[in-house]
Every structure is written in C-alpha cells, then in structure tokens.
N, C-alpha and C positions, 0 to 999 in steps of 0.2 A: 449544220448551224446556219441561222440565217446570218446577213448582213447588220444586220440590226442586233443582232446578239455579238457579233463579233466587237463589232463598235465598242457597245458598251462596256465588254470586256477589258477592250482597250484602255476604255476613258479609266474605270477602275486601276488600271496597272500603273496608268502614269497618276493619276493623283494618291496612289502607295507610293509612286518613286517619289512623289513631290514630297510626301509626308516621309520620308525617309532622308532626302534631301536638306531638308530643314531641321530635323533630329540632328544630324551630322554638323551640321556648321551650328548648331547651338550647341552640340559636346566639344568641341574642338578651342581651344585656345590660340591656336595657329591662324591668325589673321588672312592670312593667305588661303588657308584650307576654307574660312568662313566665306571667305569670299568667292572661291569657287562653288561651294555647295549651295549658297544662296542664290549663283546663276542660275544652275541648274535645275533648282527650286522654280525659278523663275520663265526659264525654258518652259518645265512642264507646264506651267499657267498656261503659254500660247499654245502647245501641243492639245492640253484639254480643248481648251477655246475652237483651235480646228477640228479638233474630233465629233464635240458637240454639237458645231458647228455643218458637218458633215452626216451626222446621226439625227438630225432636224432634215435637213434637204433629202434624207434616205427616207426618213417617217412620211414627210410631203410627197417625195411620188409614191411610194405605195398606198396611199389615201387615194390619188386620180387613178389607180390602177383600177 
C-alpha cells in the first residue's frame, strides 16, 4: 500500500472517531462526559488537519518525482 493510501486511510479513521466522538457527548447527560467527548471531537479536527495537511505535501513531491 502506497503512502498516499495509508494517509487517507488514516484521515477516514479519525473523522469516524470524530463522528463517533460527537454521537457520545450528545447521548450522554453527564456534563462532564459531554465535555470530554467534545475535546476529543475537537482533537481529531487538528489530527485531520495534520493528516491532510501531510497527504497534500505527499501528493506535491510525488508530482516532481
């Protein structure tokens, strides 16, 4: 599997966990739980962000290759 397949595999898994994350703290009643799962939520935002982020600069050098 290339690089480039990995990534996006990646990027897929966290924005499942994100969507998973955000499911959680809108079933939960526990202020406390909402508030953690919403981090986490929020975590993966930057994780995508770098992934993507990292999955663009992979796609640009194999373009000069």
């Amino acid at each position: 599997m290339t690089v480039k397949k990995d990534l996006q595999k990646a990027v897929a898994a966290a924005e499942s966990a994100k969507g998973t994350y955000a499911a959680f703290a809108q079933s939960t009643e526990d202020k406390s739980a909402q508030q953690m799962f919403e981090q986490m939520s929020n975590d993966m935002d930057r994780h995508i962000s770098q992934l993507n982020s990292r999955l663009s600069s992979t796609a640009e050098n194999q373009m000069q290759d």
